[in-house]
Backbone of each chain as ProteinMPNN parsed JSONL, in Angstrom:
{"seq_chain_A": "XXXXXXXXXXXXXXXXXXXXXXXXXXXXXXXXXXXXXXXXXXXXXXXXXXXXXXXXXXXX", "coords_chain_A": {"N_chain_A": [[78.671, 14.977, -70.497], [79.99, 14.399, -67.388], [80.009, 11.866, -64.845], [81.929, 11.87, -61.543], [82.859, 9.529, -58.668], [84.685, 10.733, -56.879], [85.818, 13.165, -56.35], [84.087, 15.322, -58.104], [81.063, 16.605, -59.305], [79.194, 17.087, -61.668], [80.67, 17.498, -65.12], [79.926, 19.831, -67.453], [79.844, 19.931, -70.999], [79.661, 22.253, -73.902], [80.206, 20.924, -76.046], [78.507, 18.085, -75.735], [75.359, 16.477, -75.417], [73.865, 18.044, -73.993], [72.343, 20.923, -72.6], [74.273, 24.014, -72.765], [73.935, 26.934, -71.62], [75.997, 29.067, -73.034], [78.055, 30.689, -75.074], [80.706, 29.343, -76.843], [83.55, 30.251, -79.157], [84.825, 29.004, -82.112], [87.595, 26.981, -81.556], [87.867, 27.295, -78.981], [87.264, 25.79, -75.731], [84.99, 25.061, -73.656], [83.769, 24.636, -70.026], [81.501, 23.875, -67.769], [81.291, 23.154, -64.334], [80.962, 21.437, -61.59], [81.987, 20.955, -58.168], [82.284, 18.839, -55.715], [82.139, 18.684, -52.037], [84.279, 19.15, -50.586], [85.989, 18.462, -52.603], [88.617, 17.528, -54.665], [90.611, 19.095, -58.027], [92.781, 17.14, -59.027], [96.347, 17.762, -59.149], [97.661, 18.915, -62.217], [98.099, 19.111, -66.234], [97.859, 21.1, -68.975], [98.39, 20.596, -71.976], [97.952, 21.537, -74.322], [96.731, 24.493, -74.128], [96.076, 27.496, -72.711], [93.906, 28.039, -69.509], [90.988, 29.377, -68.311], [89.302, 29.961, -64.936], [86.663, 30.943, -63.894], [84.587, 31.702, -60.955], [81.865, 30.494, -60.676], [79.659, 30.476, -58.076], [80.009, 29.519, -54.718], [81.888, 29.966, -51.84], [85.686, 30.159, -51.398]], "CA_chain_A": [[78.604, 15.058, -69.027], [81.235, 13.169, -66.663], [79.963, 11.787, -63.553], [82.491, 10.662, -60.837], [82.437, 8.987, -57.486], [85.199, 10.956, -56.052], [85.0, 14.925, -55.709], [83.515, 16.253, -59.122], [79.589, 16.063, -59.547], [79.329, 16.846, -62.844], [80.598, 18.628, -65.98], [78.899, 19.825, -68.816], [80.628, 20.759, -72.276], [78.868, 22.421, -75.267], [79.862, 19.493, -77.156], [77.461, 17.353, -75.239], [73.814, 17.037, -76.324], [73.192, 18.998, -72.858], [72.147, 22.194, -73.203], [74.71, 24.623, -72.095], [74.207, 28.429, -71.987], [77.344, 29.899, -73.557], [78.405, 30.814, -76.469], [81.97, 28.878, -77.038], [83.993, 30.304, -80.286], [85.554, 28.369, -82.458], [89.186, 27.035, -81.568], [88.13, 27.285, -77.515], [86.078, 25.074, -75.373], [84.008, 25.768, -72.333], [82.967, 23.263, -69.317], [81.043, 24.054, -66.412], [81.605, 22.195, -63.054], [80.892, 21.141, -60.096], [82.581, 20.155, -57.564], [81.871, 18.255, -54.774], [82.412, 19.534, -51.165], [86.07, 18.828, -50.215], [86.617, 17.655, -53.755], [89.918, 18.042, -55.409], [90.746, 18.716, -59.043], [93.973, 16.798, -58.755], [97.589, 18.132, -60.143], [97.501, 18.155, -64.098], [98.791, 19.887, -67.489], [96.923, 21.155, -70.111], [99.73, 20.748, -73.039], [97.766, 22.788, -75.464], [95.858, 25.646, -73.832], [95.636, 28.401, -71.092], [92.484, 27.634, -68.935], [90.42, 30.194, -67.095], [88.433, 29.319, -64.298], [85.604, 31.637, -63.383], [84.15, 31.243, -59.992], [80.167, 31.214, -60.164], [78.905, 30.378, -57.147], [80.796, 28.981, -53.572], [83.296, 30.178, -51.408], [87.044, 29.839, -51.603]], "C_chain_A": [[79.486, 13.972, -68.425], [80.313, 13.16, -65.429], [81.379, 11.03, -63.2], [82.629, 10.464, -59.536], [83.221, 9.896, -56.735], [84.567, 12.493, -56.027], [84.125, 15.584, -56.62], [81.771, 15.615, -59.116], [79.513, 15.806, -60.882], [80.065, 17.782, -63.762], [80.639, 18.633, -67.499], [79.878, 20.765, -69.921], [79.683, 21.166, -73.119], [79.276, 21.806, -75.874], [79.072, 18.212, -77.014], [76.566, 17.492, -75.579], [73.252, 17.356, -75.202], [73.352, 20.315, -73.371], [73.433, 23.167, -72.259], [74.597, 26.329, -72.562], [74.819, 29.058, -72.623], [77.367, 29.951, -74.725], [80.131, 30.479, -76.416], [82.587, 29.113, -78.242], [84.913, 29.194, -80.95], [87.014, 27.977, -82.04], [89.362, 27.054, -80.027], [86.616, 25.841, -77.161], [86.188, 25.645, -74.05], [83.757, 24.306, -71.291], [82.79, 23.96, -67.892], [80.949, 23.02, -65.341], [80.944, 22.297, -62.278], [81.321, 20.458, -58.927], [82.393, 19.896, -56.132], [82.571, 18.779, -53.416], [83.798, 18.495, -50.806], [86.702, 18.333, -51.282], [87.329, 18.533, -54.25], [90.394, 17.723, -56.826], [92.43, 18.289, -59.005], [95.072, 16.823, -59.78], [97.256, 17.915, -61.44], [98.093, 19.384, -64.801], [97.945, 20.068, -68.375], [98.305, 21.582, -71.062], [99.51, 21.385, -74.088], [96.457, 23.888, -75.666], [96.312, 26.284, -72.569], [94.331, 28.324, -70.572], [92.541, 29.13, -67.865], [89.66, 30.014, -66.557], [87.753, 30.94, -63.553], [84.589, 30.905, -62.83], [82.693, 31.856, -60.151], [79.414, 31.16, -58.649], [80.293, 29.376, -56.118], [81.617, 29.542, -53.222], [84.54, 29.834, -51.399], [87.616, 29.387, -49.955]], "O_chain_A": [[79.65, 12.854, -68.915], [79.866, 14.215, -64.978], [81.937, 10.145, -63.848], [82.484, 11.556, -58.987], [82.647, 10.128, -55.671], [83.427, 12.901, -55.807], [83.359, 16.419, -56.138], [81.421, 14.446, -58.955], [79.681, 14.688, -61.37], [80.178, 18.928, -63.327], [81.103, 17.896, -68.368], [80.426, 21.855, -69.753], [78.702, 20.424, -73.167], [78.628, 21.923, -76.914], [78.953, 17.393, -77.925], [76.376, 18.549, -76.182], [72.062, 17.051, -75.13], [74.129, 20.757, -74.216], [73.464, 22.967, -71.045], [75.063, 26.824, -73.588], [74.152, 30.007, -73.034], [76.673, 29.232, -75.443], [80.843, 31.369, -75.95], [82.354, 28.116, -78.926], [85.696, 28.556, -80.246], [87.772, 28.922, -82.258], [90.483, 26.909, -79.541], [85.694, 25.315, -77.784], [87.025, 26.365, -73.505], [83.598, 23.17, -71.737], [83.645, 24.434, -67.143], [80.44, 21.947, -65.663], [80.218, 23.284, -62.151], [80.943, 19.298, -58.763], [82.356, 20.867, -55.377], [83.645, 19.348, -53.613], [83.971, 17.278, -50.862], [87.808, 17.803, -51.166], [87.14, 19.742, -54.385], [90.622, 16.553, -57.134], [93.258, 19.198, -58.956], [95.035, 16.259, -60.873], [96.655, 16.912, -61.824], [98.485, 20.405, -64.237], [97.178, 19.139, -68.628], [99.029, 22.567, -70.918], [100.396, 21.823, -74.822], [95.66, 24.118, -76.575], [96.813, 25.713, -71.6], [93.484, 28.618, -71.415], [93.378, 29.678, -67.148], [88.697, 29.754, -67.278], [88.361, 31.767, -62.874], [83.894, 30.025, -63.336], [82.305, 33.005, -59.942], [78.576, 32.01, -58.345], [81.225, 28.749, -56.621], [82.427, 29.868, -54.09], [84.488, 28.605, -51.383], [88.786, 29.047, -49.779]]}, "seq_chain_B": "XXXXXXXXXXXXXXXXXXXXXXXXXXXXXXXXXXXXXXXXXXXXXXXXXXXXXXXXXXXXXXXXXXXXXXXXXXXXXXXXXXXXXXXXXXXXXXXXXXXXXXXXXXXXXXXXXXXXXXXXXXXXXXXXXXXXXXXXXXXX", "coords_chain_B": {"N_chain_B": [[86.693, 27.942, -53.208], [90.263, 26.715, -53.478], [92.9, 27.225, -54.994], [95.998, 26.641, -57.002], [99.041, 27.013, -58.407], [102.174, 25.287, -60.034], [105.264, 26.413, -60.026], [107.518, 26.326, -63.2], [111.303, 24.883, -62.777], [113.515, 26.378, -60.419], [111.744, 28.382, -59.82], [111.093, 30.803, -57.539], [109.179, 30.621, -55.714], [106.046, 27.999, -54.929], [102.842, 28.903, -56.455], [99.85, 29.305, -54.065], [96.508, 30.136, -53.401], [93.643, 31.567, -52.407], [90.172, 31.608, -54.226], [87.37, 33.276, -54.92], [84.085, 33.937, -55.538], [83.369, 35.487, -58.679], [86.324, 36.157, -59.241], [88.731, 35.066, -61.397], [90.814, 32.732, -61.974], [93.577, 32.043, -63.72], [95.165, 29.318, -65.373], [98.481, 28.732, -66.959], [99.502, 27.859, -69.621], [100.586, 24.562, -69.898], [101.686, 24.497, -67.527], [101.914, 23.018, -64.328], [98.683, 22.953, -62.386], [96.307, 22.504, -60.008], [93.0, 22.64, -58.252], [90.959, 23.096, -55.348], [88.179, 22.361, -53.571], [87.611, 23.291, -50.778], [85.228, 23.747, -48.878], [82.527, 23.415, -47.526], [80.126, 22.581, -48.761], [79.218, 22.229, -51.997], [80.921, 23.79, -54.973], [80.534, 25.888, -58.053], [81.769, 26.496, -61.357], [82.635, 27.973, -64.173], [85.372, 26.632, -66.794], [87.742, 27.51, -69.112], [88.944, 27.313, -72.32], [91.591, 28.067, -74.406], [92.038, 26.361, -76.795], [90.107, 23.871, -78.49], [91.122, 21.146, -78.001], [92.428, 20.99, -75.256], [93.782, 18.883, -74.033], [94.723, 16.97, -71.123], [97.041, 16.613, -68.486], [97.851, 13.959, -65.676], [99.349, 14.323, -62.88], [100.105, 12.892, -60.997], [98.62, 10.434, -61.918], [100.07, 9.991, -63.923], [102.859, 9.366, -62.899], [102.135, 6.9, -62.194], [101.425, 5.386, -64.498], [104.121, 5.259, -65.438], [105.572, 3.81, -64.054], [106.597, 4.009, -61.773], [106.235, 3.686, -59.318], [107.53, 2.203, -56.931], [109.879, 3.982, -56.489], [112.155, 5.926, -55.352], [111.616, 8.978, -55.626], [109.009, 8.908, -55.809], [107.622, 7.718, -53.825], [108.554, 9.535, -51.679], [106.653, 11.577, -52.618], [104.02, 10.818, -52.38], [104.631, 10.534, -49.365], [104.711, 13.126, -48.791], [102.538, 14.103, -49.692], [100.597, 12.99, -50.747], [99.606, 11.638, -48.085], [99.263, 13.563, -46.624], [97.339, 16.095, -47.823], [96.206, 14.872, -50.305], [94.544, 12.39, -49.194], [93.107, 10.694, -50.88], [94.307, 10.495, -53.395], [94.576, 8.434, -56.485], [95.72, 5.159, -55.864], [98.326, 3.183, -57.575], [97.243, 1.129, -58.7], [94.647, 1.367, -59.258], [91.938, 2.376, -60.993], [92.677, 5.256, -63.091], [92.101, 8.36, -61.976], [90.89, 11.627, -62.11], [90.367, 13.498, -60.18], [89.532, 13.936, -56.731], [89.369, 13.183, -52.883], [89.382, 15.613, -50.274], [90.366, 14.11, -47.197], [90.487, 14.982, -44.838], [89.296, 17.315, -45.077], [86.747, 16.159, -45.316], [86.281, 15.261, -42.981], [86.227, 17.273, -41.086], [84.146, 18.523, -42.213], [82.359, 16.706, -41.035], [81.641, 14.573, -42.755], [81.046, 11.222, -45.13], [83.626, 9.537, -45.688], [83.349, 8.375, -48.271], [82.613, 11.016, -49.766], [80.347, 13.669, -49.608], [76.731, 12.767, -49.621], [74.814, 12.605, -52.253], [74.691, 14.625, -55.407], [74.985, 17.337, -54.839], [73.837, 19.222, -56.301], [71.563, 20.459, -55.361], [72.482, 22.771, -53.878], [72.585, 24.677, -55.655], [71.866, 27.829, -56.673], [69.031, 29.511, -58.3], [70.021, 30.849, -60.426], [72.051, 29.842, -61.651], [71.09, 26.915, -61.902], [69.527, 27.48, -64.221], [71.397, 27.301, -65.921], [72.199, 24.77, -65.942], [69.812, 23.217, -67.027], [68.082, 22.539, -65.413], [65.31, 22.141, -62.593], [63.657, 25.135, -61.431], [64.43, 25.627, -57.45], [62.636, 24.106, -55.024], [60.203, 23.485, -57.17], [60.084, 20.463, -58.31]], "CA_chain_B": [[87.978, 27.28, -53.788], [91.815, 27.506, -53.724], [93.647, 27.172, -56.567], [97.553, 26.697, -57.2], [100.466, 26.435, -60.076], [103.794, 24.721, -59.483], [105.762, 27.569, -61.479], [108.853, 26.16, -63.005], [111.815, 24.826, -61.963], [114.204, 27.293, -60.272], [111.052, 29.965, -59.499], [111.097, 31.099, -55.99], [107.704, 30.302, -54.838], [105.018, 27.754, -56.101], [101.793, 29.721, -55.838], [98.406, 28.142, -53.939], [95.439, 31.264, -53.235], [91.61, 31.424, -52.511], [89.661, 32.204, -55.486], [86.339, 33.725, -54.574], [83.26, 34.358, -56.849], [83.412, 36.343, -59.517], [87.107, 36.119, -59.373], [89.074, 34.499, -61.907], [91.983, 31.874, -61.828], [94.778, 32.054, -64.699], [96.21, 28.695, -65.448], [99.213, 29.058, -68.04], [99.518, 26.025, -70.811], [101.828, 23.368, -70.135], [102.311, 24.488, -66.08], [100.792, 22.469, -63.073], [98.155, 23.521, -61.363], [95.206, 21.922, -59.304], [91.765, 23.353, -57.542], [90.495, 22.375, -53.937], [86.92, 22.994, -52.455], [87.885, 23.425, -48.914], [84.208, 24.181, -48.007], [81.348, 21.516, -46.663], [79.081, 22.16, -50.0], [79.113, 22.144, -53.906], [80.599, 25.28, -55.601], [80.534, 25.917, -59.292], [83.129, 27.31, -62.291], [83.439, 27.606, -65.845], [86.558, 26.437, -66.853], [87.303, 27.687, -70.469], [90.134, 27.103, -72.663], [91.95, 28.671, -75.512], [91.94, 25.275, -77.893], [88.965, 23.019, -77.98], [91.74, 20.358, -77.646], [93.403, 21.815, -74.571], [94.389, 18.08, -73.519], [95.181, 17.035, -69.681], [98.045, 15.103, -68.204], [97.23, 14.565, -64.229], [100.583, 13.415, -62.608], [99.581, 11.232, -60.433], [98.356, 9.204, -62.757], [101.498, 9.402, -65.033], [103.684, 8.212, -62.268], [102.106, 5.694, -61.759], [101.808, 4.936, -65.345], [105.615, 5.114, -65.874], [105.764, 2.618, -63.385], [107.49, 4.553, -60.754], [105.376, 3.391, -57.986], [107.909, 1.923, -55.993], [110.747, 4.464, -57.093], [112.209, 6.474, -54.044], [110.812, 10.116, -55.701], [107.138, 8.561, -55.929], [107.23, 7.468, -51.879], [108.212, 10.739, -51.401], [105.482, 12.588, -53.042], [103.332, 9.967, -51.387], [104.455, 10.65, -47.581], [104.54, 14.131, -48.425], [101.531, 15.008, -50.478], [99.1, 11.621, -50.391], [99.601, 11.152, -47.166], [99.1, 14.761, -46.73], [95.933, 16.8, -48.059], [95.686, 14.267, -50.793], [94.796, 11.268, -49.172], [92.443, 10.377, -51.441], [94.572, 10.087, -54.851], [94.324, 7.293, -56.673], [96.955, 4.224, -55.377], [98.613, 2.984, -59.151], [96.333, -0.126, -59.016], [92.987, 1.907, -59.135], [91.237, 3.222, -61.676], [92.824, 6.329, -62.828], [91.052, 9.291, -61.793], [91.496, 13.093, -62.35], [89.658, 13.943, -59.015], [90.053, 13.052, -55.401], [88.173, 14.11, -51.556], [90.508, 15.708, -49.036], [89.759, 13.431, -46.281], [90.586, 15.941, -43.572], [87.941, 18.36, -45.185], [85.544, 15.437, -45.268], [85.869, 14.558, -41.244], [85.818, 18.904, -40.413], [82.229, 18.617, -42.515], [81.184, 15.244, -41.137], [80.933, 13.911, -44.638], [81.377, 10.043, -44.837], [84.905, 8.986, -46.776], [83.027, 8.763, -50.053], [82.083, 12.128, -49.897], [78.91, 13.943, -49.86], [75.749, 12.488, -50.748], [74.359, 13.376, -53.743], [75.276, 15.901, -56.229], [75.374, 18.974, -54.34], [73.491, 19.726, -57.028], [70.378, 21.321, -54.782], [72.971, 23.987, -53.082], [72.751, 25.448, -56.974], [71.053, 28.729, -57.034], [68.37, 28.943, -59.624], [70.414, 31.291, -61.549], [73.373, 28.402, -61.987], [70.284, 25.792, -62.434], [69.271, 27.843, -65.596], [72.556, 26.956, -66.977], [72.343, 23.377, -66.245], [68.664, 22.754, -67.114], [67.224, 22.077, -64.118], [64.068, 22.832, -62.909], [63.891, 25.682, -60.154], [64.443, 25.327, -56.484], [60.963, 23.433, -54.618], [59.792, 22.937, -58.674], [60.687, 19.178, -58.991]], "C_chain_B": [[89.395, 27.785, -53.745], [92.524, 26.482, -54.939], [95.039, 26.896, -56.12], [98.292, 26.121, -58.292], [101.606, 26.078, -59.362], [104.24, 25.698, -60.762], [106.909, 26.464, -61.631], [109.764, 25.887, -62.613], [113.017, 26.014, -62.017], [113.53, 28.93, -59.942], [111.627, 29.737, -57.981], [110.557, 30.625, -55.243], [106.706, 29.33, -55.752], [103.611, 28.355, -55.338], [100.192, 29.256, -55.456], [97.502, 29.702, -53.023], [93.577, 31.08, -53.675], [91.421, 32.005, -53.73], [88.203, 32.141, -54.912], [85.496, 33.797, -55.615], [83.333, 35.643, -57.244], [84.797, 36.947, -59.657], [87.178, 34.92, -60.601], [90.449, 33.878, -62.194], [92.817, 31.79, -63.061], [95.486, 30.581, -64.228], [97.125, 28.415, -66.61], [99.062, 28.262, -68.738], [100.841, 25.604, -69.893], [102.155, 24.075, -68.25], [100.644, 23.831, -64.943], [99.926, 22.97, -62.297], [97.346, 22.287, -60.705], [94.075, 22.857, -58.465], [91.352, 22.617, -56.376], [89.453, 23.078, -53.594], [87.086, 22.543, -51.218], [86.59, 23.596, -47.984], [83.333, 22.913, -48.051], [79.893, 21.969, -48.0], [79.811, 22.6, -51.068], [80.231, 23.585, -53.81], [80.721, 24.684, -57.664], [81.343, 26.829, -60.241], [82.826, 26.772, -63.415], [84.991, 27.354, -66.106], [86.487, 26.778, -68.77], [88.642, 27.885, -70.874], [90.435, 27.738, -74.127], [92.265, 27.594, -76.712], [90.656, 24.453, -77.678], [89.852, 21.632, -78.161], [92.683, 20.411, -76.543], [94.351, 20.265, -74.176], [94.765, 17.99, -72.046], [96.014, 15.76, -69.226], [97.944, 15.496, -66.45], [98.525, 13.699, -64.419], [100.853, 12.277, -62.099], [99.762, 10.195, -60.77], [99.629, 8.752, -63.973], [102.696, 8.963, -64.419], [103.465, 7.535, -62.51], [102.167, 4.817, -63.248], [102.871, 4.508, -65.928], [106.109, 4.376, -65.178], [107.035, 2.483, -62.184], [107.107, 4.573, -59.54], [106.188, 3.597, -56.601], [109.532, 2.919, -55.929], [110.899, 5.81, -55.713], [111.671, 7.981, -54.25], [109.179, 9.646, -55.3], [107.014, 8.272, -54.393], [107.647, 9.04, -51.409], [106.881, 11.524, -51.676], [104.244, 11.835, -52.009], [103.432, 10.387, -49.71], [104.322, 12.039, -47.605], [103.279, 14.832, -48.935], [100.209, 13.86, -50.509], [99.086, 11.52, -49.289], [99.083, 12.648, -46.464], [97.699, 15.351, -46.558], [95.454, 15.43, -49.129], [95.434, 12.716, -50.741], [93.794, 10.484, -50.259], [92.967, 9.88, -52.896], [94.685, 9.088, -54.85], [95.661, 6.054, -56.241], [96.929, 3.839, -57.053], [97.594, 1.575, -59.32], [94.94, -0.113, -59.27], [92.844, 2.45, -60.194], [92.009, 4.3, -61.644], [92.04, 6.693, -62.468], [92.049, 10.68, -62.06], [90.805, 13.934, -61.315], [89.765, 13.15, -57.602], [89.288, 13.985, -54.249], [89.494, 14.154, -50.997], [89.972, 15.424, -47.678], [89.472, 14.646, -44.906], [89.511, 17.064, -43.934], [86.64, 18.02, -44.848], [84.968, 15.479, -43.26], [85.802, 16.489, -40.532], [84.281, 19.133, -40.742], [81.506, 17.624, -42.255], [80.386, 14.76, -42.284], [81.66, 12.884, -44.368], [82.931, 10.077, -45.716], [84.406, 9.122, -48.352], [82.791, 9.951, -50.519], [81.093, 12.476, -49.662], [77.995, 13.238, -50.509], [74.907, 13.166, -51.571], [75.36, 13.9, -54.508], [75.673, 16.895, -55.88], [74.737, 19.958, -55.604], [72.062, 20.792, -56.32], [71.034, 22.621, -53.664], [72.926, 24.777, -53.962], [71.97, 26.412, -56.742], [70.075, 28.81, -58.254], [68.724, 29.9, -60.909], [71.498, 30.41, -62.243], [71.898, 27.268, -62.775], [69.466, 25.543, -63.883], [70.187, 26.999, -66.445], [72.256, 25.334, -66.808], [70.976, 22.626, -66.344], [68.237, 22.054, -66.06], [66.497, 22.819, -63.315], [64.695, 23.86, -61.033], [63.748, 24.974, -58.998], [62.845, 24.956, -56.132], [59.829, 23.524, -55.865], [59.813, 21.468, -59.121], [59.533, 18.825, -59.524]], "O_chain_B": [[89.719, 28.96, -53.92], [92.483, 25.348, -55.415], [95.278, 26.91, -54.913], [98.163, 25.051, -58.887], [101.936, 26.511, -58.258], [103.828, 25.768, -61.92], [107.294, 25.788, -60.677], [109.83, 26.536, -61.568], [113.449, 26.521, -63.052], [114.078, 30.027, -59.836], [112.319, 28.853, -57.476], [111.006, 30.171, -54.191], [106.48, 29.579, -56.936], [103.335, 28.324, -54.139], [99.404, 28.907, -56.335], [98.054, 30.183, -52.034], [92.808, 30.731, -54.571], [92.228, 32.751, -54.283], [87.804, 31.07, -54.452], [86.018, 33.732, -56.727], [83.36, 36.66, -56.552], [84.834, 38.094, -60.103], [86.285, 34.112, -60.856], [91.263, 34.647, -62.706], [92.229, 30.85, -63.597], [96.142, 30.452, -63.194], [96.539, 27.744, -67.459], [98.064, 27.632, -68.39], [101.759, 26.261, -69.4], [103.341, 23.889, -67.979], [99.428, 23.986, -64.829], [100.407, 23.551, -61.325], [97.759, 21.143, -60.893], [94.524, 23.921, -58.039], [91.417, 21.391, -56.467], [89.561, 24.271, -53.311], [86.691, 21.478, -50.745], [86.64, 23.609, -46.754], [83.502, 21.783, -48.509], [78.765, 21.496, -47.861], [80.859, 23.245, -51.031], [80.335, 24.279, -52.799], [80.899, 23.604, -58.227], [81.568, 27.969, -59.835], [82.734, 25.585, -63.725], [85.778, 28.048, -65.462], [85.577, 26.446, -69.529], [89.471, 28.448, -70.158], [89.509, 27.877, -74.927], [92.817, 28.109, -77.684], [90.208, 24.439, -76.531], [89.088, 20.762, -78.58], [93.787, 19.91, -76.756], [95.563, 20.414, -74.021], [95.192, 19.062, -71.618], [95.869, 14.551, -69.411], [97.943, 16.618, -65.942], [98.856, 12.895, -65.291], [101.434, 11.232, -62.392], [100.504, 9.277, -60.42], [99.931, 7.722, -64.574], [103.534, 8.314, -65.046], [104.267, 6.922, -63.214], [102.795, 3.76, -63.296], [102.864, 3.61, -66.77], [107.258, 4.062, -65.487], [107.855, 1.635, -61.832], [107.545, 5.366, -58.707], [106.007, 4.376, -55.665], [110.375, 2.4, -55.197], [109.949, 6.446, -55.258], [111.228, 8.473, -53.212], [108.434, 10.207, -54.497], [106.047, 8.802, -53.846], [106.829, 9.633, -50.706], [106.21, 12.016, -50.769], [103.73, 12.384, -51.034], [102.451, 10.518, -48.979], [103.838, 12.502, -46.572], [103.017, 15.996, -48.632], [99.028, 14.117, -50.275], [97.967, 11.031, -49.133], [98.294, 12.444, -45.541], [97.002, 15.226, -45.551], [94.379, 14.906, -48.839], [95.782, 11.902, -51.596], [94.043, 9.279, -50.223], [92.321, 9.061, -53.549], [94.874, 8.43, -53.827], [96.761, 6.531, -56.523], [95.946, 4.048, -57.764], [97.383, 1.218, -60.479], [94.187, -1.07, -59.451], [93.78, 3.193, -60.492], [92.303, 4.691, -60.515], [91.027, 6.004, -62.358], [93.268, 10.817, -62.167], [90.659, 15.125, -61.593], [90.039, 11.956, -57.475], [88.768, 15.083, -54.446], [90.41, 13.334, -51.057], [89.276, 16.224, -47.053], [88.449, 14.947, -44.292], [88.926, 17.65, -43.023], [85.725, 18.707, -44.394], [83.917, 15.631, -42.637], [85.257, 16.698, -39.448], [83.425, 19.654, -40.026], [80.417, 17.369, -42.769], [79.209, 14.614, -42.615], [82.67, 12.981, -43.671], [83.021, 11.031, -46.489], [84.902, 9.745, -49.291], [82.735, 10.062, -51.743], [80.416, 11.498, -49.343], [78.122, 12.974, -51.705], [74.411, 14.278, -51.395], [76.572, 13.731, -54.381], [76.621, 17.474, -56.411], [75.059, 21.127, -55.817], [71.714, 21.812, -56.916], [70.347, 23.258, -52.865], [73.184, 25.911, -53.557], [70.884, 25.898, -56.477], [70.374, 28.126, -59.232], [68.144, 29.903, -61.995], [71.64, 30.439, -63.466], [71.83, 26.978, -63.97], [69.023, 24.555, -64.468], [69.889, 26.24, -67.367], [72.081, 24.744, -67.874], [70.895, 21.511, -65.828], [68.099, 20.831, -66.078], [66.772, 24.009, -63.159], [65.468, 23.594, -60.113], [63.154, 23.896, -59.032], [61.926, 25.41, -56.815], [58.642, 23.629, -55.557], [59.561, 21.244, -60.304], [59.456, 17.805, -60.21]]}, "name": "protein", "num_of_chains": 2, "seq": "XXXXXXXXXXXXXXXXXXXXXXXXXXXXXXXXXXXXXXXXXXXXXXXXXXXXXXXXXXXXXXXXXXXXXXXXXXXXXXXXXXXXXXXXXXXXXXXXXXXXXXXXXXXXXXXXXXXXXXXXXXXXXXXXXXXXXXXXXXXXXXXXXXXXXXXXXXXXXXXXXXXXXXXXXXXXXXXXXXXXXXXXXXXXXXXXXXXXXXXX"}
């Protein structure tokens, strides 16, 4: 689990000893978010993956 | 939430679009993107990756690491993009971070500078609260 002060609340990996729902296959990882109201996940690269972000809950 | 990728150099367009629930956001490997909650509470996303090492390089923070602070591209990005929506990124003397408040969202939701208090964790539905072990709504 990450807390941090600026926009993100928290987020939870199945490699944490939090429980997370999912089933994550080998060779991928999973992390559920939250993000804080006006909070911004700010510019970045993921240098060795494609990320998909599926919206559970909040408006765009 | 809105989303956006910086495609490439030499695309046409770089692309920034709402992402609604039960929509889903495509970000490629190795191209820039970023996410913004534009709204006055919480929302929530899986983010899920095709390596369980996907790795993340935020730029920001690697300016400033490369020690291009004072370097006439970096005051650009600065008057045009910190100064901007992101006033909040980190100045090179702070703590990285890989997250930031868009002030101007904060003062439209009368939320203090630090952001929201709390978690925003009690706007969670108690089908989200499953997932993150926590006890139902008026259950504490």
């Amino acid at each position: 689990m990450v807390e941090d002060n600026a926009g993100l609340t928290f987020q939870m990996t199945r490699g944490s000893n939090e429980f997370l729902a999912t089933l994550t296959p080998p060779g991928s990882a999973q992390f559920l978010t939250v993000l804080k109201p006006c909070g911004i996940i700010l510019p970045h690269v993921h240098p060795r993956a494609t990320e998909l972000y599926s919206i559970l809950f909040g408006r765009g | 939430m809105s989303a956006g990728i910086a495609q490439e150099n030499g695309s046409a367009q770089n692309i920034t679009f709402p992402v609604e629930v039960g929509e889903v956001f495509v970000a490629p490997q190795g191209l820039l993107h970023f996410n913004h909650n534009q709204e006055c509470h919480a929302n929530a996303f899986f983010q899920s990756f095709n390596s369980n090492d996907p790795g993340a390089v935020n730029v920001i923070n690697a300016l400033a690491n490369l020690g291009m602070a004072n370097a006439d591209g970096a005051a650009a990005i600065k008057a045009s993009t910190a100064e901007g929506v992101m006033v909040s990124a980190p100045p090179p003397d702070m703590k990285p971070s890989a997250f930031g408040l868009d002030k101007h969202c904060l003062m439209r939701c009368n939320l203090p500078d630090t952001g929201a208090p709390g978690d925003g964790l009690e706007t969670l539905p108690d089908a989200l609260r499953v997932l993150y072990n926590l006890p139902p709504l008026g259950k504490h």
